[in-house]
PyMOL Python script that loads the backbone (N, CA, C, O; Angstrom):
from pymol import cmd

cmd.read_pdbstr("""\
ATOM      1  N   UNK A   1       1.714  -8.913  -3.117  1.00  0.00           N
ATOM      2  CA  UNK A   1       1.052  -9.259  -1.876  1.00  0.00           C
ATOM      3  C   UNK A   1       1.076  -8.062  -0.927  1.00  0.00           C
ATOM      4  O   UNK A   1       2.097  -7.451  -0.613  1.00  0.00           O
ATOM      5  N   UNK A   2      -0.147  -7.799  -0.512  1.00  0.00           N
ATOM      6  CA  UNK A   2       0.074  -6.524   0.961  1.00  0.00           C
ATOM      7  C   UNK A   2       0.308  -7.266   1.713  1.00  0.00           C
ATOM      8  O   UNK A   2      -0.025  -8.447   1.818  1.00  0.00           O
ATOM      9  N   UNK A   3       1.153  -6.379   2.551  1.00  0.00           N
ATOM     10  CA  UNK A   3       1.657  -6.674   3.995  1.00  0.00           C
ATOM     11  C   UNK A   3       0.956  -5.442   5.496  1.00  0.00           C
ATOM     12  O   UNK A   3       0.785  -4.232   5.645  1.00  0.00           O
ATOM     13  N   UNK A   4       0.769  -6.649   6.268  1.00  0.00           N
ATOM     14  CA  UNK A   4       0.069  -6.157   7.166  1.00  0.00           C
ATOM     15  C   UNK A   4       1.202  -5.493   8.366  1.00  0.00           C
ATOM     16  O   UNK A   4       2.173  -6.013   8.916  1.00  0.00           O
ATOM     17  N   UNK A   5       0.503  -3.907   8.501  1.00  0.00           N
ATOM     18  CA  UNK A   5       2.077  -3.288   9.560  1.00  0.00           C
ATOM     19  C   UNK A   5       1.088  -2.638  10.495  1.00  0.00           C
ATOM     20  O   UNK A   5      -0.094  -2.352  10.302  1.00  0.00           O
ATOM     21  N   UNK A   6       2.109  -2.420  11.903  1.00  0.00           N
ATOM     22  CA  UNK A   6       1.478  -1.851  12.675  1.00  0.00           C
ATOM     23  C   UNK A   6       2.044  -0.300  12.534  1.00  0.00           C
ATOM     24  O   UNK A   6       3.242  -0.300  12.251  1.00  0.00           O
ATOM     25  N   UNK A   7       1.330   1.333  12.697  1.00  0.00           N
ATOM     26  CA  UNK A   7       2.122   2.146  13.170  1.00  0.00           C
ATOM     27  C   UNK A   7       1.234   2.803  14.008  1.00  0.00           C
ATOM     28  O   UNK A   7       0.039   2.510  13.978  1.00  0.00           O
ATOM     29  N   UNK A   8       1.708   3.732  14.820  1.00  0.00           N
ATOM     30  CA  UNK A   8       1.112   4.640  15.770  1.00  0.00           C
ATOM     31  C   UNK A   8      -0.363   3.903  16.023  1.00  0.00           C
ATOM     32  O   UNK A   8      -1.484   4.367  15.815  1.00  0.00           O
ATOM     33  N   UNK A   9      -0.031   2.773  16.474  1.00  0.00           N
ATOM     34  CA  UNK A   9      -1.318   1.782  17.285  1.00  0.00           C
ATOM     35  C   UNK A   9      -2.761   1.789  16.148  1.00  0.00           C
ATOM     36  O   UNK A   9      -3.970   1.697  16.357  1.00  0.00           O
ATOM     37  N   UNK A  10      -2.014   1.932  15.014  1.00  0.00           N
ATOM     38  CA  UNK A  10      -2.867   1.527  13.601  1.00  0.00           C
ATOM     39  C   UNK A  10      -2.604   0.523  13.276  1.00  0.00           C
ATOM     40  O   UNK A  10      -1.605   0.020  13.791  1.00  0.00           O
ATOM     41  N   UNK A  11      -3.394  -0.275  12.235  1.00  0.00           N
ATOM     42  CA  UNK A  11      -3.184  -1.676  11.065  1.00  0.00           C
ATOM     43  C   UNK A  11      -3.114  -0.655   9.629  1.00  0.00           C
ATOM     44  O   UNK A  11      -3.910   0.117   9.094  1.00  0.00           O
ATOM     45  N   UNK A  12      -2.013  -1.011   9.403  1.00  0.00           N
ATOM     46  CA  UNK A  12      -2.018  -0.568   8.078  1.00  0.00           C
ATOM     47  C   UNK A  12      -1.670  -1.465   7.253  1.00  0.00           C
ATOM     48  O   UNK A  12      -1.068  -2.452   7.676  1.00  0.00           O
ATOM     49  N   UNK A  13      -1.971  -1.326   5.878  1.00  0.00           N
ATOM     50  CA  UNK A  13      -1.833  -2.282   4.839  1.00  0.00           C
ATOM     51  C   UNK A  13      -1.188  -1.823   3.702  1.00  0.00           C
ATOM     52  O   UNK A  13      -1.921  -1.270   2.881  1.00  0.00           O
ATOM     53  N   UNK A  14       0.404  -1.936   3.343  1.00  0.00           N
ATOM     54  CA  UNK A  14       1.198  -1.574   2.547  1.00  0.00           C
ATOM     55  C   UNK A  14       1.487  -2.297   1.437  1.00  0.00           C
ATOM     56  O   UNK A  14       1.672  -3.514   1.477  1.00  0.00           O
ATOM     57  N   UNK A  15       1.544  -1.604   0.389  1.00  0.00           N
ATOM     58  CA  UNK A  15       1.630  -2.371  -1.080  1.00  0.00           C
ATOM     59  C   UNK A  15       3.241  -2.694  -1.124  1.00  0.00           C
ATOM     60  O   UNK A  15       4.079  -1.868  -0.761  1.00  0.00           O
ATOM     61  N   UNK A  16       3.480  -3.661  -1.487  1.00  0.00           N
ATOM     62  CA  UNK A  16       5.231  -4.325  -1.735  1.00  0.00           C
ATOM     63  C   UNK A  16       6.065  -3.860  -3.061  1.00  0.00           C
ATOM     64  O   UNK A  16       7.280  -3.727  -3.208  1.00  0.00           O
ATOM     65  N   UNK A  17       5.233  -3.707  -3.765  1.00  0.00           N
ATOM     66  CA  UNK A  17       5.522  -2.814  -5.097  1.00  0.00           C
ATOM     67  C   UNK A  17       6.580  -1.489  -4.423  1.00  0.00           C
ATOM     68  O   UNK A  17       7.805  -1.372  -4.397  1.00  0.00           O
ATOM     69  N   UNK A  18       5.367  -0.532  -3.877  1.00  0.00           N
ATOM     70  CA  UNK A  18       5.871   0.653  -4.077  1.00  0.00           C
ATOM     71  C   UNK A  18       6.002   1.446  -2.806  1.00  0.00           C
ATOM     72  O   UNK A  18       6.670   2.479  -2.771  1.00  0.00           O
ATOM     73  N   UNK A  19       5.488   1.059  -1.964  1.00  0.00           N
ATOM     74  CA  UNK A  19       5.511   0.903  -0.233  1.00  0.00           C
ATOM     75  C   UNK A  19       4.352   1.627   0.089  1.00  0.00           C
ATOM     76  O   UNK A  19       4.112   1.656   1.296  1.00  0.00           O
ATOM     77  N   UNK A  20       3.403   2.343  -0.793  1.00  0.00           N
ATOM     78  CA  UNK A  20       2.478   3.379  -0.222  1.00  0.00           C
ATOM     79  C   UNK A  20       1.416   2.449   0.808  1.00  0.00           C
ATOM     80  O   UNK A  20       1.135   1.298   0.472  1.00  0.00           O
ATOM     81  N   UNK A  21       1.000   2.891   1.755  1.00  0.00           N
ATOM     82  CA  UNK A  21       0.042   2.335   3.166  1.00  0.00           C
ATOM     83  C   UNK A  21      -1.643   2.902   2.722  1.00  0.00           C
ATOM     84  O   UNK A  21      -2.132   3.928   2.251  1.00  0.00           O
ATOM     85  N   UNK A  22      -2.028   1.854   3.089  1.00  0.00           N
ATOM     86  CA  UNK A  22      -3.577   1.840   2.741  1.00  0.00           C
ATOM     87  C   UNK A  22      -4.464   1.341   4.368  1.00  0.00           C
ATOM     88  O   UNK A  22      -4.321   0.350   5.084  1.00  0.00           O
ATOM     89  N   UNK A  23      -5.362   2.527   4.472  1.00  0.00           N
ATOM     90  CA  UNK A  23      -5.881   1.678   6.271  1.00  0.00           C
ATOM     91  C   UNK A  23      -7.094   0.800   5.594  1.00  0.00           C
ATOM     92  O   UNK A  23      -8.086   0.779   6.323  1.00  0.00           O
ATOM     93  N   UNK A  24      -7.211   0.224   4.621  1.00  0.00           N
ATOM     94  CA  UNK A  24      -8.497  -1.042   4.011  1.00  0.00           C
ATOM     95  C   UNK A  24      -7.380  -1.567   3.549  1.00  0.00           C
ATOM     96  O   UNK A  24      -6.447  -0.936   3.052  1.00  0.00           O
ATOM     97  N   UNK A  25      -7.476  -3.098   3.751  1.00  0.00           N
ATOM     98  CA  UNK A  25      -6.686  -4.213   2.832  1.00  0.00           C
ATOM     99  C   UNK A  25      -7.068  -4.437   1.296  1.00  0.00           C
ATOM    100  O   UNK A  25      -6.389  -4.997   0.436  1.00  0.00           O
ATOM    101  N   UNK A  26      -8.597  -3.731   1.151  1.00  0.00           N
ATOM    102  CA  UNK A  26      -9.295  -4.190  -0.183  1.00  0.00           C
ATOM    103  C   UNK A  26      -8.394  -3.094  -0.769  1.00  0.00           C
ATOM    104  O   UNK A  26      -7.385  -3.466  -1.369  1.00  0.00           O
ATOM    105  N   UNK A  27      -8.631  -1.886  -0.668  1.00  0.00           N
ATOM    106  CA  UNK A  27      -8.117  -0.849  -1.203  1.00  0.00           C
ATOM    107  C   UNK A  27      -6.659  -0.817  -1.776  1.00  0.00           C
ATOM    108  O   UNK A  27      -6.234  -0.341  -2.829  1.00  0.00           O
ATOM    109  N   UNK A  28      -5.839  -1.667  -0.451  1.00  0.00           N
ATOM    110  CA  UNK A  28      -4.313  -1.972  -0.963  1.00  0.00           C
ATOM    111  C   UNK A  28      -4.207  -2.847  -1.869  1.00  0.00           C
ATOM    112  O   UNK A  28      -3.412  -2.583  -2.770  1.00  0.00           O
ATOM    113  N   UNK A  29      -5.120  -4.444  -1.951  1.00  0.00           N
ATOM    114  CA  UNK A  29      -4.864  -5.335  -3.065  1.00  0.00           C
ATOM    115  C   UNK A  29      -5.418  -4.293  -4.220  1.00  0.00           C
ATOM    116  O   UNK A  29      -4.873  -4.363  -5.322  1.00  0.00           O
ATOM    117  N   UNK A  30      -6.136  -3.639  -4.084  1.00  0.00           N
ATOM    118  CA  UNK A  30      -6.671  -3.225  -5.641  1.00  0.00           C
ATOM    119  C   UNK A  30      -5.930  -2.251  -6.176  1.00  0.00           C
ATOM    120  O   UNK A  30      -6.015  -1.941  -7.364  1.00  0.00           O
ATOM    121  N   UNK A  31      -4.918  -1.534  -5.100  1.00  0.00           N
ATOM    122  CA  UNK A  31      -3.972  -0.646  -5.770  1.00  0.00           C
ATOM    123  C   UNK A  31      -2.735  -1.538  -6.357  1.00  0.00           C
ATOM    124  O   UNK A  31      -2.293  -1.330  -7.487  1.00  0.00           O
ATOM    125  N   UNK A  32      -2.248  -2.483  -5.552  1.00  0.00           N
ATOM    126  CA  UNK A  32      -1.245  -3.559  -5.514  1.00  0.00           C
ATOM    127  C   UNK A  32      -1.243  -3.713  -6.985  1.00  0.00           C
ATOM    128  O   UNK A  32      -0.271  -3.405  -7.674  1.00  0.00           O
ATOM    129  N   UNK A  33      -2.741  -4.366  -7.624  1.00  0.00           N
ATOM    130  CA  UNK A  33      -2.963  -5.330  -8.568  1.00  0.00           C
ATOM    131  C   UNK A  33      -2.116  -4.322 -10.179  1.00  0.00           C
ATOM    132  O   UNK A  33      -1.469  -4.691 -11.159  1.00  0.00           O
ATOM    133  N   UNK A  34      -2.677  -2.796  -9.594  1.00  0.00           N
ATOM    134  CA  UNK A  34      -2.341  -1.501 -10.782  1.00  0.00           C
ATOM    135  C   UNK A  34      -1.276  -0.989 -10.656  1.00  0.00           C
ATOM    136  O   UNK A  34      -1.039  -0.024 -11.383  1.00  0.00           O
ATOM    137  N   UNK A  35      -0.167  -1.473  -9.620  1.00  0.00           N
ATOM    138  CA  UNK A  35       0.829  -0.571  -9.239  1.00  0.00           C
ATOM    139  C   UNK A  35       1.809  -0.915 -10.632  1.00  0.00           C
ATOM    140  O   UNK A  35       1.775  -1.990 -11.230  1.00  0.00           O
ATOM    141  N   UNK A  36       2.658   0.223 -10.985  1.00  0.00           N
ATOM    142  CA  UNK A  36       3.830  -0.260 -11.828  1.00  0.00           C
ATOM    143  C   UNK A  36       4.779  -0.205 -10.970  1.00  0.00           C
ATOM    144  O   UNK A  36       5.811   0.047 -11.592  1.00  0.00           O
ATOM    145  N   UNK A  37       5.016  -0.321  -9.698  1.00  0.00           N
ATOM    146  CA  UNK A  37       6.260  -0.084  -9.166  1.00  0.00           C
ATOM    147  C   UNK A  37       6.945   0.835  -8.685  1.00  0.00           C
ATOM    148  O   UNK A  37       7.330   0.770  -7.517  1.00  0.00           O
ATOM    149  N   UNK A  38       7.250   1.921  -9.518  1.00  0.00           N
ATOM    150  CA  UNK A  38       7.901   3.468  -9.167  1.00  0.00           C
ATOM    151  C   UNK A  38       7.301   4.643  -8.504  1.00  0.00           C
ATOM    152  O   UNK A  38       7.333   5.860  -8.684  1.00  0.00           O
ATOM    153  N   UNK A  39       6.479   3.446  -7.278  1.00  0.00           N
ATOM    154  CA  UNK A  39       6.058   5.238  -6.477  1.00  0.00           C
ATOM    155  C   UNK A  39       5.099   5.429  -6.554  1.00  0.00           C
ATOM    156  O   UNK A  39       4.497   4.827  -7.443  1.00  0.00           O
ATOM    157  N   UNK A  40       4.430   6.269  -5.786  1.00  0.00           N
ATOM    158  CA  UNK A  40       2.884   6.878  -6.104  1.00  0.00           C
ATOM    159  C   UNK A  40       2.983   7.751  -7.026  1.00  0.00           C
ATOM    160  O   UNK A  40       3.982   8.469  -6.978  1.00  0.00           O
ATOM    161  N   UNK A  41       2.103   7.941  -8.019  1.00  0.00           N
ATOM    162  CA  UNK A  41       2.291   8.845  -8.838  1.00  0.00           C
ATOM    163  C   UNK A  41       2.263  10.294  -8.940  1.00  0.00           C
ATOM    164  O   UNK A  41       2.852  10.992  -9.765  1.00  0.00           O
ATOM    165  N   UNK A  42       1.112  10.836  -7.510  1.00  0.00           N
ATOM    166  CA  UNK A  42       1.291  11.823  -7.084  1.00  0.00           C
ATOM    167  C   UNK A  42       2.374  12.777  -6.477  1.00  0.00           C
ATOM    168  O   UNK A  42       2.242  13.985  -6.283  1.00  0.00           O
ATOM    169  N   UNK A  43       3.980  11.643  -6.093  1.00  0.00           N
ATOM    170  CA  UNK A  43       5.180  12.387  -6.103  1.00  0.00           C
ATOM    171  C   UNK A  43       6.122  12.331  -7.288  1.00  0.00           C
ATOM    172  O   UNK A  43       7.308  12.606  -7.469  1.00  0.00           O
ATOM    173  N   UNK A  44       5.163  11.882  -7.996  1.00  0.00           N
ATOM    174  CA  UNK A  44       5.993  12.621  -9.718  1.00  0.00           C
ATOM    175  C   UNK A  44       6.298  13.368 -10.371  1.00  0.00           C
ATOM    176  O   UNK A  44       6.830  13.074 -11.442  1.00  0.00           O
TER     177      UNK A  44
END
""", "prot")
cmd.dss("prot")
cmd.show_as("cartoon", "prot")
cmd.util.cbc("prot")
cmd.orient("prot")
């Protein structure tokens, strides 16, 4: 499930998996749905 956060007077939309923030909710469920869990993969 994304969760809806506020920061620096933004809506952001964070995946529960892996914590990465998305500013579209579509964008976060559709990463959500592919996440394995461990992180974005780009700090691998």
């Amino acid at each position: 499930m994304v969760v809806q956060t506020e920061r620096d007077d933004m809506t952001w939309y964070e995946c529960e998996k892996c914590g990465l923030l998305f500013d579209d909710r579509d964008d976060a469920s559709q990463h959500e749905e592919n996440c394995d869990s461990e992180g974005p993969s780009y700090i691998q």
